[in-house]
C-alpha positions in Angstrom: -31.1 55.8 25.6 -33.2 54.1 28.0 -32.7 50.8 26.9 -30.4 48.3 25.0 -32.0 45.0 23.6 -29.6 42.5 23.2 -30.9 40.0 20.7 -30.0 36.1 19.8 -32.3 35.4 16.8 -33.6 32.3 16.3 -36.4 30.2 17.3 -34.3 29.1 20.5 -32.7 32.4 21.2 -33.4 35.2 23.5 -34.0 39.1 24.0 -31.7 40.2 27.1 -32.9 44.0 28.3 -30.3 46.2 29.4 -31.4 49.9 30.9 -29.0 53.4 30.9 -26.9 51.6 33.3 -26.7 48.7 31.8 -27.9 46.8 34.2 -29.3 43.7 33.3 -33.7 44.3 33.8 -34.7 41.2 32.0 -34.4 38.0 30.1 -37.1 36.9 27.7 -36.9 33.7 25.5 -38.2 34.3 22.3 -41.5 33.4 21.6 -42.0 30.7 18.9 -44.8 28.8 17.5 -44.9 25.6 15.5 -45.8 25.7 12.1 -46.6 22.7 9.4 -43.9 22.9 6.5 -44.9 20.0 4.2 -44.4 17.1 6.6 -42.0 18.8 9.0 -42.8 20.8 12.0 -40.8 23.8 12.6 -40.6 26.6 15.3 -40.7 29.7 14.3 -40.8 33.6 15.7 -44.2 34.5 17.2 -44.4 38.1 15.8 -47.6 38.7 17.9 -46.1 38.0 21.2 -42.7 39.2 20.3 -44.6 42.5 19.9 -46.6 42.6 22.7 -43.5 42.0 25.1 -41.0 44.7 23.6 -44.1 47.1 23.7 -42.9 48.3 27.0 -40.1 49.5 25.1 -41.6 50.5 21.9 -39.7 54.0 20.6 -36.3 55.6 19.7 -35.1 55.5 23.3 -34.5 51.9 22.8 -31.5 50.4 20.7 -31.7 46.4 19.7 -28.6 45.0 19.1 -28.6 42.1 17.0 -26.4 39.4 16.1 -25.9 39.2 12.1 -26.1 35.9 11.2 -24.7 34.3 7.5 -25.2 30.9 5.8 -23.2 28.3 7.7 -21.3 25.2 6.0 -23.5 22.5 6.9 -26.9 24.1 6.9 -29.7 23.2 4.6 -31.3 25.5 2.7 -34.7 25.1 4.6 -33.1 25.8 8.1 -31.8 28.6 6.4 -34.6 29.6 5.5 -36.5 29.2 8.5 -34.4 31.0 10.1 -34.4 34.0 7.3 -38.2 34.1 8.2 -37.5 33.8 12.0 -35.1 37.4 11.2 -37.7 39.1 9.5 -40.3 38.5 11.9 -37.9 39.8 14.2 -36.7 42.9 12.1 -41.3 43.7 11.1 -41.4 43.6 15.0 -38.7 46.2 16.0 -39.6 48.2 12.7 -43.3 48.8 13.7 -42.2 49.4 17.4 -40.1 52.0 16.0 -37.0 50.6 18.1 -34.0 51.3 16.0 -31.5 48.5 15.4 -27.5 47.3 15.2 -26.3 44.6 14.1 -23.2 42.8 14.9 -21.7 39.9 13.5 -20.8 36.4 15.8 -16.9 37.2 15.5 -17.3 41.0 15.9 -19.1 40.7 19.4 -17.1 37.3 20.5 -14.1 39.5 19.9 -15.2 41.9 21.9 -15.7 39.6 24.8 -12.9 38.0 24.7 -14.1 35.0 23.4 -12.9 33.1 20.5 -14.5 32.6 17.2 -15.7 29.2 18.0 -15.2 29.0 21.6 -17.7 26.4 23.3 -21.7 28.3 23.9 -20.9 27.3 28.0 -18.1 29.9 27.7 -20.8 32.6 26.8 -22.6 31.4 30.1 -20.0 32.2 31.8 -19.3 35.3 31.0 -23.1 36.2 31.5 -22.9 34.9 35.0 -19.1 37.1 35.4 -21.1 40.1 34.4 -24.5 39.5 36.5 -23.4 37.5 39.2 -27.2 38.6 40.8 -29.0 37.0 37.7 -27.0 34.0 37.4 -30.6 31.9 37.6 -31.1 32.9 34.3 -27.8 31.0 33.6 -27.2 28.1 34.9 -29.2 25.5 32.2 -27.2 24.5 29.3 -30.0 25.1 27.1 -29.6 29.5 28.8 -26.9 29.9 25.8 -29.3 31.9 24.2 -30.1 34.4 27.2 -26.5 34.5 27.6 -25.1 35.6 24.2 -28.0 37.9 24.0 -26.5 39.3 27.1 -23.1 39.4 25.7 -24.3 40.8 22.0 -26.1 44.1 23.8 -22.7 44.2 26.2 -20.3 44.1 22.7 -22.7 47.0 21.1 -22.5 49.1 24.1 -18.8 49.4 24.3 -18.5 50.0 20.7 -20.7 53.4 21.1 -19.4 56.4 23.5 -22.0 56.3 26.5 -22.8 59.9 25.8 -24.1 58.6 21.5 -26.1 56.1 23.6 -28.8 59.1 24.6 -30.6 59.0 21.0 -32.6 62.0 22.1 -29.7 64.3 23.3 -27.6 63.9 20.3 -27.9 64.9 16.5 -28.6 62.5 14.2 -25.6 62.8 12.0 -23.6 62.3 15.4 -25.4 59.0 16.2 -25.0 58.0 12.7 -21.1 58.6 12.5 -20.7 56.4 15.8 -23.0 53.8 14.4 -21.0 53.7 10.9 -24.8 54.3 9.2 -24.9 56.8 6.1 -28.1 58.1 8.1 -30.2 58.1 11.2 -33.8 57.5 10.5 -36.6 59.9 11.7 -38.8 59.2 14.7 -41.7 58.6 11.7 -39.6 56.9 8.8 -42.1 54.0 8.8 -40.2 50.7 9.2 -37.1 51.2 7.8 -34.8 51.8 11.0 -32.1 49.1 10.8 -28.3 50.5 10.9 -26.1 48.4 9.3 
């Protein structure tokens, strides 16, 4: 593996880039555009730009790790569904890029980091700054809760996969597929369905 995405979906989240070493090479806020629903506004994904900055990373060296999300009490069902629309612009975007994906749900990679279940978003800040004291720019807004559980979502998916599974390349498939709990690894060319869930 070359590279580890670490992905907060949403209209306000973020894509942190982790290489081999996982060290932490970039932070990009996702792209969104605004969009006319009735007479609400709403931000959505920007599939066209999302693409354009993962291409550097387009293939089946890379591994997105990204945060399963469920209905929350208290949503509507139109955020919901913004959002649902948000995720598969996301998921068309990594599919055609032929990146291959892992999700992980909110508890599963909290857990992980030692955080609890609904432990405040400037605790994940933290943490992102603990890790990568030298990036802590990217940190220091309130509104950087995005970057930094992006950060801490790739971090959670990394530990749960032996570093050696991590080289997609050097391993069989049905080795990378037992580590990644998926009944199968998809093939280089299996069009654009190359989620493991």
């Amino acid at each position: 593996m070359k590279h580890l995405l670490g992905i907060d979906i949403g209209a306000h989240g973020a894509i942190a880039v982790l290489d081999m070493h996982l060290d932490l090479v970039e932070v990009i806020d996702m792209p969104t555009i605004v969009v006319q629903k009735g007479k609400k506004k709403s931000h959505q994904v920007d599939g066209a730009t999302l693409s354009a900055r993962l291409a550097p990373y387009a293939g089946s060296t890379t591994l997105a790790a990204i945060e399963r999300e469920g209905s929350r009490p208290g949503n509507s069902g139109s955020s919901m569904y913004t959002f649902g629309e948000s995720a598969g612009h996301l998921h068309g975007v990594l599919a055609c890029l032929g990146i291959r994906c892992r999700e992980i749900t909110p508890a599963a990679w909290k857990k992980v980091n030692g955080l609890a279940t609904g432990a405040d978003k400037d605790m994940s800040r933290g943490k992102a700054i603990k890790h990568f004291p030298g990036m802590a720019r990217f940190f220091t807004r309130k509104s950087d809760d995005g970057r930094a559980e992006a950060v801490l979502i790739a971090l959670a998916v990394a530990r749960e996969i032996p570093a050696l599974v991590l080289d997609l390349n050097a391993v069989p498939a049905g080795v990378i597929a037992k580590h990644l709990n998926a009944k199968e690894l998809p093939k280089p060319d299996g069009g654009c369905d190359f989620c493991l869930t």
